[in-house]
Structures are given as C-alpha cells and as structure tokens.
C-alpha positions as CSV (number, residue, x, y, z in Angstrom):
1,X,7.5,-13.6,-15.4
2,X,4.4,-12.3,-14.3
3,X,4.6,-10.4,-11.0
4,X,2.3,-7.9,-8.7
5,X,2.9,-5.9,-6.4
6,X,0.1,-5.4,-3.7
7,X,0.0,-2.0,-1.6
8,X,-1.4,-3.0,2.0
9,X,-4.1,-0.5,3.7
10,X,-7.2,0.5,1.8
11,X,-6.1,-2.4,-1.1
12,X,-5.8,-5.2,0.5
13,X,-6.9,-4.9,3.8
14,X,-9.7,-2.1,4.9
15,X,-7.6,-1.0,7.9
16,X,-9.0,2.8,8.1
17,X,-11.7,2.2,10.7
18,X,-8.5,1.4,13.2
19,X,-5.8,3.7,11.4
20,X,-8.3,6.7,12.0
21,X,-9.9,5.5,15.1
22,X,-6.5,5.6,16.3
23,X,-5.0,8.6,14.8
24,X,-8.3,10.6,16.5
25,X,-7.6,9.0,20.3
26,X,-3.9,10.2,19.7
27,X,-5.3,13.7,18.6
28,X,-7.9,14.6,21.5
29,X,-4.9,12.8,23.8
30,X,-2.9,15.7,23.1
31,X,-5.0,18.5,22.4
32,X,-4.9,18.9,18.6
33,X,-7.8,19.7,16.6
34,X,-9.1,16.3,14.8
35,X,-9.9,16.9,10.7
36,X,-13.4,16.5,9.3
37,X,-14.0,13.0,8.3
38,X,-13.3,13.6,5.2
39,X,-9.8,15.1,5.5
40,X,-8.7,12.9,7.9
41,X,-9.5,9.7,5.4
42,X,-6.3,10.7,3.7
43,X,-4.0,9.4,6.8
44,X,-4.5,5.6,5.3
45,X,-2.3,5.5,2.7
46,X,0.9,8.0,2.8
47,X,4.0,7.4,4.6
48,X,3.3,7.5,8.4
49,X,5.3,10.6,9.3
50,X,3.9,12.7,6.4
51,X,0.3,11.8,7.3
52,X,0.9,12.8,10.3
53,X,2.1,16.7,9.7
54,X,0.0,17.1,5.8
55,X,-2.5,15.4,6.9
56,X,-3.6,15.5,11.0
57,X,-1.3,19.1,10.6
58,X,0.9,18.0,13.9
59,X,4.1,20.5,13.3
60,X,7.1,18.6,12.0
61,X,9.1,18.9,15.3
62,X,6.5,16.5,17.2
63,X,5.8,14.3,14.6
64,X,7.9,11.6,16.1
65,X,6.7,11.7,19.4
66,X,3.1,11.5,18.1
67,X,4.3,8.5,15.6
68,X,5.4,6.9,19.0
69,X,1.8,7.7,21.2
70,X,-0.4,6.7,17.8
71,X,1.4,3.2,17.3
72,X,1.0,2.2,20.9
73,X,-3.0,2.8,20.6
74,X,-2.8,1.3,17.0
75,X,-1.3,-1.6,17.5
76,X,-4.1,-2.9,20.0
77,X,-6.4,-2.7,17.7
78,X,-4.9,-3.1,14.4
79,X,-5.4,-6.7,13.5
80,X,-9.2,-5.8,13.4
81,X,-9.0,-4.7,10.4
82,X,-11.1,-6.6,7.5
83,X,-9.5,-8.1,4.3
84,X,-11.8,-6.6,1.4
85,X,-14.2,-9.1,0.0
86,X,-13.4,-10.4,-2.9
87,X,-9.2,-9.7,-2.2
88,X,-8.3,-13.5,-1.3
89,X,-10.1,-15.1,-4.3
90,X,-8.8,-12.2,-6.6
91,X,-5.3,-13.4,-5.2
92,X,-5.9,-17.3,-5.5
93,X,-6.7,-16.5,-9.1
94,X,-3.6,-14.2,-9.5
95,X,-1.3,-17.2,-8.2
96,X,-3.4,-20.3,-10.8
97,X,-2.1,-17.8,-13.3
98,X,1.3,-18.6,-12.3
99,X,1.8,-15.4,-10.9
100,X,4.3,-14.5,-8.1
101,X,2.8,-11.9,-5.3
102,X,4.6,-9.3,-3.3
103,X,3.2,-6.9,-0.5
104,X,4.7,-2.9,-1.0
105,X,3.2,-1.1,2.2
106,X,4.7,2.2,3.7
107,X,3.0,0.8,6.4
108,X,6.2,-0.6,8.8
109,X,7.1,-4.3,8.3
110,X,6.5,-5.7,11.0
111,X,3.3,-4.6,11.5
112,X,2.2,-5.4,8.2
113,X,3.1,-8.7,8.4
114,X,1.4,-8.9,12.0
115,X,-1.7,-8.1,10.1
116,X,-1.2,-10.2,6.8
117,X,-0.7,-13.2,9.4
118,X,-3.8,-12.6,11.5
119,X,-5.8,-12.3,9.1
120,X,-4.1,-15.4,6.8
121,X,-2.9,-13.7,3.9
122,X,0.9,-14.5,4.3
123,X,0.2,-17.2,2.7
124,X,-0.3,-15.8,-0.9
125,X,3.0,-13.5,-1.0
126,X,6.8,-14.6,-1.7
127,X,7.8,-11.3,-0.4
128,X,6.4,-8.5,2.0
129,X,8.3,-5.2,1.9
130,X,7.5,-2.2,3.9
131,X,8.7,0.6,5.8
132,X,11.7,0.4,7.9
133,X,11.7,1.1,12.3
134,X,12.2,5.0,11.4
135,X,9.5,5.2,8.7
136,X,11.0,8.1,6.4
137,X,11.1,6.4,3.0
138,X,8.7,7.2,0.3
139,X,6.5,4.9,-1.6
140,X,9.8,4.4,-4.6
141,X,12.4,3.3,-1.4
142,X,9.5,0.5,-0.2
143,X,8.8,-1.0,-4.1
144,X,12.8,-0.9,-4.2
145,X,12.9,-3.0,-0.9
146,X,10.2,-5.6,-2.5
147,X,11.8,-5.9,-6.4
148,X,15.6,-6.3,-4.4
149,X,14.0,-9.2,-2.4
150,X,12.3,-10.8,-5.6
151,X,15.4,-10.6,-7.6
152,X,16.9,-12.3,-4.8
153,X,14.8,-15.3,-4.6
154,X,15.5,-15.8,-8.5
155,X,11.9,-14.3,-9.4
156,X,12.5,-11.9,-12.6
157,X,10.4,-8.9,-11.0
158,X,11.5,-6.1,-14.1
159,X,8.1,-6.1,-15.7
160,X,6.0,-6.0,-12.4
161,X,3.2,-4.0,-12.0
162,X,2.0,-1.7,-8.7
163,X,-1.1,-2.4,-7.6
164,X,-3.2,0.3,-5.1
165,X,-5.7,3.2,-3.9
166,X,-3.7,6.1,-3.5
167,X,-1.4,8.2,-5.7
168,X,1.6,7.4,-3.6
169,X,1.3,3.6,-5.4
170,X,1.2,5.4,-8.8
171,X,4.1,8.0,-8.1
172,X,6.4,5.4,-6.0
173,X,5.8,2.6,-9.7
174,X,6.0,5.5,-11.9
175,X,9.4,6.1,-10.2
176,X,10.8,2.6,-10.8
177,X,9.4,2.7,-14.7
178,X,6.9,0.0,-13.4
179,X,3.2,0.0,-14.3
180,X,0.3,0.6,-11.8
181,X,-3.3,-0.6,-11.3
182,X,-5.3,2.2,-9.0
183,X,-7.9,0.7,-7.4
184,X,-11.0,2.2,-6.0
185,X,-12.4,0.4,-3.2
186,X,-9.4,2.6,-1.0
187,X,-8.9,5.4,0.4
188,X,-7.6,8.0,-3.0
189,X,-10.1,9.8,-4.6
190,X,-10.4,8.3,-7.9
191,X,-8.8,11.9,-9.0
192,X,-5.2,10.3,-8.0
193,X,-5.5,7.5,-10.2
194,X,-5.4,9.5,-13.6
195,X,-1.7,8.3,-13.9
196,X,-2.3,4.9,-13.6
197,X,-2.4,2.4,-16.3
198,X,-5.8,0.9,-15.6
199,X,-8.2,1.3,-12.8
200,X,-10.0,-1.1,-11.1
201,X,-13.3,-0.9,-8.9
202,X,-13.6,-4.4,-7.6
203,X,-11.0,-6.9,-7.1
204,X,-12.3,-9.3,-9.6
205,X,-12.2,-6.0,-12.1
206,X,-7.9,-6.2,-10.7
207,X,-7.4,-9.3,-12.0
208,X,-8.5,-9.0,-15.5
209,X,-6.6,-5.4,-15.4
210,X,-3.4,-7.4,-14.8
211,X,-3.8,-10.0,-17.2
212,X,-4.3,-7.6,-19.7
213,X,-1.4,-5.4,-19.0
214,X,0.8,-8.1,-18.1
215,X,-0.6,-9.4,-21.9
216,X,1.1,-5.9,-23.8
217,X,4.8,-5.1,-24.2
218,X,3.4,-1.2,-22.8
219,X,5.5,0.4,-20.5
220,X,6.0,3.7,-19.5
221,X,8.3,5.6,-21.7
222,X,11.5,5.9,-19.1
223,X,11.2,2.2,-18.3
224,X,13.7,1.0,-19.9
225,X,16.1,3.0,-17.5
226,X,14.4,1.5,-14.5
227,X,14.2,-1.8,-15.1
C-alpha cells in the first residue's frame, strides 16, 4: 500500500510569515534580542520548545512560559497562513493514485488541524498526527503517533515515505527505517536534505519523486528492523 506522510509548516502550508511574525512580537514583548532574518527562519520547522531555546536563544528555564505568551499571539493569526501553490493538486493526484495521506507535524494537533480545516485540506488526509499539549516529542515520537493510527484503520503504513523541508523530517523517517522526500519550497536549507532519498523543488516535482520511490523495493539499510 502506497502511503505518504506530509510534514505541516513550510511543506504544506507556508505558515512562516505568522510563525515568525509571532515569535518576534513574543520577543520585543519580553525584552529578548530578535535573530536576523535569516536565523530566525529556522523557528518553522523544529519542535516548538527547541526552536524556541536553539533557535530565538530564550534559556531553557523560560522556555515554557514563552511557549505559553507566543501561542496566544500565534493563534490569532495563524489560520492566515497560505497553502503552497501547487500542494492541493499535487495531493488530488497522490490520492487518484490510490494513495493514502497522513499529516506528521511537530506542530501541536490541534492547531494543526485548526489550520488544515480553515484552509480545506482535511479533506485529503486519513490521519493527522502531531505534537501532544506538552510539545516535547521529537520528529520519530510524531511519525510513530501517525504509522500507530494508520495501522489502526487497517491501512498497511510499513513502506511509507516522509515527506518535508527540514532535516528534522529526514532524521525523525530515518529513525523509523522509512524513506523521505526533502522538499525545497520550506524553510531547510537544501544542505539538510543530503540524507533524503530524493528532493523535490516544486510539488508537482513531489509527486513523481513518490511514484518512483514507492516504484523500488529501496529502503534504507536498518529498515527491516523498523518496519
């Protein structure tokens, strides 16, 4: 059976313009110095609590008490964010193919699905995993979370494959002995998509990556103990 797994921000969904906007208010709110633009880019993506110390450099002791003031700016503005052109007739293709569709987002649940529903693209996945209320799972815990719920609506999800823009997606697959596309229209530096099975730089470019890998028996070499 032919499944994919879909990271969320900056793959599906270009949700940096309200992920930073908000993680800057939440900054000058408190006094901390705001990164470069290009250093603070790398908050869409990771796990929020690690964004917020590795990235926006708040010390680990305050980290939850910032999590708390950035989601209450963030979630005003959140379902502004823009599906990527190209994303929902890249997934209407996937599912012709007969393919089943999962969402694996570090982003928390809830809030991903807020977002997937606002902006109509619910529709397209039997299952949408992310992170739990206390948001301290990696990118390996979430995919878990999605394959457990697959398996348990009778979908064979052993030979899925990862698709997303950051090296988290690849790590987090690698981790389950799954294949990943990295995609390039995100937020990763192309850099953290070495790993990656294939890369793909527009959505359309996504869908033939899948077909093809799903097409091969190649796996990574510890699969076999993951699947």
């Amino acid at each position: 059976m032919r499944v994919a797994l879909f990271d969320f921000d900056g793959t599906l969904v270009n949700s940096g313009p309200t992920v930073i906007g908000a993680a800057r208010a939440t900054l000058e709110a408190r006094g901390y110095p705001v990164p470069d633009a290009v250093a603070i880019r790398g908050f869409v993506g990771p796990p929020l609590l690690n964004g917020i110390t590795q990235v926006l450099g708040v010390p680990a002791e305050e980290a939850a008490s910032f999590r708390d003031a950035y989601r209450e700016i963030y979630t005003q503005t959140m379902t502004q964010a823009e599906v990527y052109p190209g994303v929902e007739d890249a997934l209407r293709s996937l599912l012709d193919d007969g393919w089943t569709l999962a969402v694996a987002t570090s982003k928390r649940e809830d809030l991903a699905r807020r977002i997937a529903e606002a902006k109509g693209l619910d529709r397209y996945f039997t299952v949408i995993a992310g992170a739990d209320l206390a948001e301290q799972h990696d990118k390996a815990w979430v995919i878990g979370q999605a394959l457990e719920r697959l398996e348990a609506a009778g979908v064979d999800a052993s030979q899925a494959i990862m698709i997303g823009d950051r090296h988290h997606d690849v790590d987090g697959a690698a981790a389950r002995g799954l294949r990943c596309v990295f995609v390039t229209w995100g937020y990763g530096p192309e850099s953290e998509g070495a790993p990656a099975s294939a890369i793909a730089r527009d959505p359309g470019a996504c869908v033939d990556a899948l077909r093809q890998l799903a097409s091969t028996d190649a796996l990574p070499q510890d699969a076999e103990q993951h699947s």
